[in-house]
C-alpha positions in Angstrom: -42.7 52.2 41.1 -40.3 54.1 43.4 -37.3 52.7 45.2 -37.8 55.2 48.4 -39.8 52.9 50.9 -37.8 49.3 49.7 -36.8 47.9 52.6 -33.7 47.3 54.1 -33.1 43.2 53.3 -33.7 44.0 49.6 -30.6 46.1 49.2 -28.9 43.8 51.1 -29.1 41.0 49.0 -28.4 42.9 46.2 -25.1 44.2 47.7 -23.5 41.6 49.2 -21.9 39.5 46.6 -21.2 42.9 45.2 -19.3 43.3 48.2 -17.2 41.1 48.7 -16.2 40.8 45.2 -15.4 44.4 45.3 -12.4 43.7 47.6 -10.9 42.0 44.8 -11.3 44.4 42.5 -9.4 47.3 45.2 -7.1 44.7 44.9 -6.5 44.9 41.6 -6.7 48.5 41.2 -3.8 48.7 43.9 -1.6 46.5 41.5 0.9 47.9 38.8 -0.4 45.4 36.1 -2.8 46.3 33.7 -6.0 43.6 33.5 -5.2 44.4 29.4 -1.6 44.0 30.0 -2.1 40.2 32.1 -4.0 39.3 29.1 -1.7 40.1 26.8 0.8 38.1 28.8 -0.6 34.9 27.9 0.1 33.7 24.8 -3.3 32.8 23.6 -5.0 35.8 24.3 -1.7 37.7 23.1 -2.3 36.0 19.5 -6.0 36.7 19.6 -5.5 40.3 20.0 -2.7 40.2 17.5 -5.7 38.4 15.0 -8.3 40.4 16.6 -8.3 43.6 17.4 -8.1 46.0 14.2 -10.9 44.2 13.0 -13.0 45.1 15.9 -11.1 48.6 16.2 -12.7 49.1 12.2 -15.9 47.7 13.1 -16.4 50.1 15.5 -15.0 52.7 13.5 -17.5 51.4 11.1 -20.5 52.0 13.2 -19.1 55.2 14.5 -18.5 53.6 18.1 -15.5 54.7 20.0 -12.5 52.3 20.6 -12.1 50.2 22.9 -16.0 50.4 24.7 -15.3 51.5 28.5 -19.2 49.7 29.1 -19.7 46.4 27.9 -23.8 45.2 28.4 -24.9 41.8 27.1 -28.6 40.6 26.6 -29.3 37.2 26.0 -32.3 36.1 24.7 -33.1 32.1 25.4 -36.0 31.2 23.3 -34.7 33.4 20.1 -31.2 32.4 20.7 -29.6 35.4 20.4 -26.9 37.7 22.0 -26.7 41.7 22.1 -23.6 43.7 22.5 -24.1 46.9 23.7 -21.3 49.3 24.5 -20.7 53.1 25.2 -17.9 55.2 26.5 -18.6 57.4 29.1 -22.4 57.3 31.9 -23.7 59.6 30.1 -24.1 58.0 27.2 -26.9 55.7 26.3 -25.8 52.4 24.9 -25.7 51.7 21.2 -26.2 48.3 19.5 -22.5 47.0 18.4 -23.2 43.1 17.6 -26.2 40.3 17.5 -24.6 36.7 17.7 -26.3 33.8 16.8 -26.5 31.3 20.4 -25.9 27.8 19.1 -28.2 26.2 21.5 -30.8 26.6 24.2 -30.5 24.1 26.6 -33.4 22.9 29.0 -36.4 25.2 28.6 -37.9 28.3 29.6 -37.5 28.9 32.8 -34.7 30.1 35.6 -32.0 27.5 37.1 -32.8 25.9 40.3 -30.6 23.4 40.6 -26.9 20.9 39.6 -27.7 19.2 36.6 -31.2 20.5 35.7 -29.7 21.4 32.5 -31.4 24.8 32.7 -29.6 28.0 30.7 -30.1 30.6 34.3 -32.6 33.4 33.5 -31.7 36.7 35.1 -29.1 39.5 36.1 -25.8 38.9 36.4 -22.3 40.0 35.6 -19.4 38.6 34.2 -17.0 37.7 37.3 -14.2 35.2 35.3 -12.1 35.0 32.3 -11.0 31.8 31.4 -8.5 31.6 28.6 -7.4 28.2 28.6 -11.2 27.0 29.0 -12.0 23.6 27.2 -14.3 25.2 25.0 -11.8 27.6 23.3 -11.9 30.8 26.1 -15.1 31.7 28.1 -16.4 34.1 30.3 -17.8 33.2 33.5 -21.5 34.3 35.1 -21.4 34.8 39.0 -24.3 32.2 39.4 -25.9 31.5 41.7 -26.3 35.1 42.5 -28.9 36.9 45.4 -31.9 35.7 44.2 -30.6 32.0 42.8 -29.4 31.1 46.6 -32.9 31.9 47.9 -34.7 30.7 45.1 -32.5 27.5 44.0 -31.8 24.0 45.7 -30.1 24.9 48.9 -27.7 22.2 48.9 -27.1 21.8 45.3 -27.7 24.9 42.9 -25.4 24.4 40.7 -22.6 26.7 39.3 -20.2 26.7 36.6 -22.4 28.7 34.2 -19.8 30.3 31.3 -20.3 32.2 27.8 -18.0 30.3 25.7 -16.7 29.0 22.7 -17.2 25.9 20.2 -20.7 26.1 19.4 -22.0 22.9 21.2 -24.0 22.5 24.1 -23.5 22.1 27.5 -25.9 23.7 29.8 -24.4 27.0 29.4 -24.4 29.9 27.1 -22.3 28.7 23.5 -21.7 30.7 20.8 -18.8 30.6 18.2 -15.2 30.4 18.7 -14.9 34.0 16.6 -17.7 35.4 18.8 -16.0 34.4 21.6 -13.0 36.2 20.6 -14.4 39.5 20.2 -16.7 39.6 23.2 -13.1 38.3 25.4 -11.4 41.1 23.7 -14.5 43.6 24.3 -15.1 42.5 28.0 -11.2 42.8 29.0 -10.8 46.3 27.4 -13.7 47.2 29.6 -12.8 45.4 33.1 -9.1 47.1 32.2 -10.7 50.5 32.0 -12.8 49.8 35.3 -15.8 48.4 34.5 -15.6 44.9 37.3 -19.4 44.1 36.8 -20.1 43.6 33.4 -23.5 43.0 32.8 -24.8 39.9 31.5 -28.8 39.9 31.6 -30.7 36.6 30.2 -34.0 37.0 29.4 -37.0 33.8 28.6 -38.0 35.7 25.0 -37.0 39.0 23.1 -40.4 40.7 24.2 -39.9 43.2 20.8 -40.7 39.7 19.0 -44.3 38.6 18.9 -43.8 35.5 17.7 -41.6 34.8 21.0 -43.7 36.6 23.1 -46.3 34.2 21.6 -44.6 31.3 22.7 -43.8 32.4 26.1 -47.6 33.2 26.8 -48.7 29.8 25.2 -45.9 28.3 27.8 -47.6 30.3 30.2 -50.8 28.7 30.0 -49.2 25.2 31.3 -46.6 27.0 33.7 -48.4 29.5 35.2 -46.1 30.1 38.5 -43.5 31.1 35.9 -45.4 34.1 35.2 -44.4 36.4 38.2 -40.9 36.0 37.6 -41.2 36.4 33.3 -43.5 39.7 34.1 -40.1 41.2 36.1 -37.6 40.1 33.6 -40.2 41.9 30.9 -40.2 45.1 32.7 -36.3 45.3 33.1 -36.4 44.3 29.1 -38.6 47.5 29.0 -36.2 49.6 31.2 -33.5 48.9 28.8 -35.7 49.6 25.7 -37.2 53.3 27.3 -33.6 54.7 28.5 -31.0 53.0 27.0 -29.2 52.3 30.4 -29.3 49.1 32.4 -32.0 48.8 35.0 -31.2 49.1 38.8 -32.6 45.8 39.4 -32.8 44.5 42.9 -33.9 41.4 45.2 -36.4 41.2 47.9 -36.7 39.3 50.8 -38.5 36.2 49.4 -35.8 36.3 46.1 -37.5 37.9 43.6 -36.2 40.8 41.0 -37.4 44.3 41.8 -36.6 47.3 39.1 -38.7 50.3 37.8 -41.4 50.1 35.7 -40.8 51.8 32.7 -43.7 50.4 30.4 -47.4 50.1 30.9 -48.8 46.7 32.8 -50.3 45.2 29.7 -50.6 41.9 29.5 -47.8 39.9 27.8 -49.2 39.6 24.5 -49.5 43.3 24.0 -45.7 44.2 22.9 -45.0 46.6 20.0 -43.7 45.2 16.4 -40.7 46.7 16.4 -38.8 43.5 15.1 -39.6 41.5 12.1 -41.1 38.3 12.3 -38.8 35.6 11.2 -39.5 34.0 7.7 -41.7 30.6 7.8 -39.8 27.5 7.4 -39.5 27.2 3.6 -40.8 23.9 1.9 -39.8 22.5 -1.4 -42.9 21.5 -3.6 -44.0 17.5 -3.8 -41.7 16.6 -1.1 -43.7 15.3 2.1 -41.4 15.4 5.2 -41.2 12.7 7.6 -42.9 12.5 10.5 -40.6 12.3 13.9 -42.3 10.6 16.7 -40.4 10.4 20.2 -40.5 6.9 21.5 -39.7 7.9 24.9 -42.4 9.2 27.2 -42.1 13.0 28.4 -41.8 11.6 32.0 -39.2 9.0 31.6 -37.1 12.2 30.3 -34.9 13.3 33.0 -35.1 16.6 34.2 -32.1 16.6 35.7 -28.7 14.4 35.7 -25.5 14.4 37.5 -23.5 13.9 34.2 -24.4 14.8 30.7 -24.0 12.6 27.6 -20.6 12.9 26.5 -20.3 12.4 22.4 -18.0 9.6 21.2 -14.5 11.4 21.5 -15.6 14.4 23.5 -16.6 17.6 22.3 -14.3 18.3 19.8 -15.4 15.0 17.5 -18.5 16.5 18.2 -17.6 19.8 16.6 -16.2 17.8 13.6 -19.5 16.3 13.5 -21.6 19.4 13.6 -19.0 21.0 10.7 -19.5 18.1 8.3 -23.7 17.9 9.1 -22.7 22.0 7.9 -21.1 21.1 5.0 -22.9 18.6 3.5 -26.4 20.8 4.0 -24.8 23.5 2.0 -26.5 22.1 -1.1 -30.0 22.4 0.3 -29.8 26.0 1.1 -32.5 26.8 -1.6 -31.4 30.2 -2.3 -30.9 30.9 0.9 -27.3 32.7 1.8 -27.5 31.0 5.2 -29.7 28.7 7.6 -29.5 28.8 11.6 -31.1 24.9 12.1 -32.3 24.0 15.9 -32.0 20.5 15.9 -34.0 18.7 19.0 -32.8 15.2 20.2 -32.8 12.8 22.7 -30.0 10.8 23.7 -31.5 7.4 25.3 -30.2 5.4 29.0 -27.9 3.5 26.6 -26.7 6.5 24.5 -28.5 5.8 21.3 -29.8 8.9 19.5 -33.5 7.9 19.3 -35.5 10.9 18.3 -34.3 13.5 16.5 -36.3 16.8 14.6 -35.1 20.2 13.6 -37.6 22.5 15.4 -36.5 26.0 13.2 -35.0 27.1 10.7 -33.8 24.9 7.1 -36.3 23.5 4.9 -37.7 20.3 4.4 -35.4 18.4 2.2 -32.3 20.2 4.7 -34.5 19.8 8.0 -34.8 15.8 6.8 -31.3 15.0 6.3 -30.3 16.8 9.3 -32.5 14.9 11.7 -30.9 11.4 9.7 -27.5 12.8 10.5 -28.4 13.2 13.8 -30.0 9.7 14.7 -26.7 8.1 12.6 -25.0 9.4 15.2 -22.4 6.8 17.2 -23.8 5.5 20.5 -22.6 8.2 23.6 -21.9 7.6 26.7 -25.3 8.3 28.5 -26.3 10.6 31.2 -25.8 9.6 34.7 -28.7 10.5 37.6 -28.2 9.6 40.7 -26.0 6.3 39.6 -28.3 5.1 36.5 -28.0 6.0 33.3 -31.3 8.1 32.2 -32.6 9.4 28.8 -32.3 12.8 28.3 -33.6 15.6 25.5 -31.1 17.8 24.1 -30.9 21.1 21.6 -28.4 22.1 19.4 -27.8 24.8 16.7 -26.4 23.5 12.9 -25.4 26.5 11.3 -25.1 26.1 7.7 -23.6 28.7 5.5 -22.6 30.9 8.3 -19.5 33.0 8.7 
């Protein structure tokens, strides 16, 4: 497909937040200060790069990267629940692989966001536009969502916002990760915003369309959802884009909101994707032990798909953390010979905040997978999710990472 007969509204949308945020970055530029040098000014972020920063400068000596990255690109993958850091030095240079982190939760389900309070991870281009060291959840970078094709596409009234990468590993509707993954990509993305790069790219994509197993899943969710498919068909042939060149797609919106970039792999059909990752290992099951069977008590539609307020755990989210560490620790026995175990833990949290349903959907074992799910439904009562002033049930997903770094 060739850009030279898009029509005029397309670039438009595209451009305009680009715009208008570009006056604050002449700003900026027109100031004496550093972004590198701001940073360093605040004591946090001061200490972090003190900690930090000549353990990523070896890393990337490691790897034979060049320190710091002037380009920063980050792919997200929601189903897989993973992160890519991608980096190079000059536009000439095709981007090389730096890190994969580990997401510690995928919130909502496949899908973009369309609205406050759907709970919905946003699927699609965008660019990191805030940093936020004194953030609750240790420091986080913001998204600029809703972007052109959200405020076309998403509740006109109430879209939603507020969508950050960002420390403490719990979940929260956005994008968590660890609070040391956090602190490298900070330290990453300011080194590149210092050195000029104002729109770092953040793309988030359904499924990592190199694995077949996810690529599985997404076509199975296809078969129920199929109006999703348009929009998962454009986010697979940016994926492609990135895959064939080793740049980040020119990806633009059209007049009725939806993503436009240039082809860059043959129109199969979904299924048909190379192996060019390895399938992940089945979940590993000790012999004579029978696991228990979870059954959700709570009809899928009496689940709410959206809430005003999320379920707040008993002392906030750092007793929450504390929780998660000690469900860690005490799971460390069960590893099996295994050196680690990423554990996606689904759970729902009913109108009176009792955990009433609770099953690790990948990753562990059976004897790990069984105590995990008993932690989790020996959880203390929450405060429960508010909708529209009741309190509804709500299904949640979270990450126990046991034996990680």
């Amino acid at each position: 497909m060739s850009f030279k007969n898009v029509f005029p509204a397309l670039l438009f949308l595209t451009f305009a937040g680009i715009l208008s945020a570009g006056t604050l970055s002449a700003q900026n530029a027109g100031s004496s200060v550093h972004f590198i040098d701001y940073q360093r000014s605040i004591p946090k972020v001061m200490d972090l790069l003190n900690r930090k920063e000549d353990t990523l400068m070896k890393q990337f000596q490691e790897k034979g990267l060049s320190w710091p990255a002037r380009y920063v690109y980050i792919r997200s993958f929601k189903y897989d629940s993973q992160m890519e850091v991608w980096v190079k030095n000059t536009k000439e240079e095709k981007y090389k692989l730096f890190k994969t982190y580990k997401i510690c939760a995928m919130a909502g389900t496949l899908g973009p966001k369309r609205m406050a309070g759907d709970y919905q991870v946003p699927e699609g281009f965008y660019y990191i536009n805030e940093f936020n060291p004194r953030s609750e959840y240790h420091l986080s970078l913001g998204l600029n969502y809703p972007n052109a094709s959200d405020r076309i596409l998403s509740d006109s009234l109430q879209p939603g916002g507020d969508i950050y990468i960002h420390g403490s590993c719990v979940t929260t509707g956005c994008i968590p990760i660890t609070d040391g993954q956090i602190e490298e990509l900070y330290i990453l993305a300011a080194h590149a915003k210092d050195m000029g790069e104002d729109f770092i790219p953040v793309h988030i994509f359904p499924v990592n369309f190199n694995n077949p197993r996810s690529v599985d899943y997404l076509n199975k969710y296809l078969q129920t959802f199929s109006e999703y498919a348009p929009f998962a068909k454009s986010m697979r042939t940016a994926f492609y884009y990135f895959e064939k060149y080793r740049e980040v797609p020119f990806v633009m919106v059209n007049a009725k909101g939806e993503y436009v970039t240039e082809e860059a792999a043959p129109a199969e059909a979904l299924v048909k994707v190379p192996n060019l990752e390895p399938v992940a290992a089945p979940v590993k099951k000790k012999p004579g032990h029978v696991r228990t069977e979870r059954v959700n008590p709570i009809p899928e539609d009496d689940l709410a798909k959206a809430v005003d307020k999320l379920p707040e755990y008993p002392g906030g989210n750092a007793a929450f953390q504390d929780f998660l560490n000690k469900v860690s620790k005490e799971s460390l026995k069960d590893l099996d010979g295994q050196s680690k175990a990423f554990v996606m833990v689904e759970y729902i949290i009913d109108s009176t905040g009792k955990t009433v349903y609770a099953k690790v959907i990948r990753g562990g074992n059976d004897t790990m997978n069984e105590k995990i799910e008993d932690a989790f439904l020996e959880m203390p009562q929450w405060s429960p999710a508010n909708r529209t002033g009741a309190h509804v049930a709500i299904r949640l997903k979270q990450t126990v990472m046991v034996g990680a770094d």
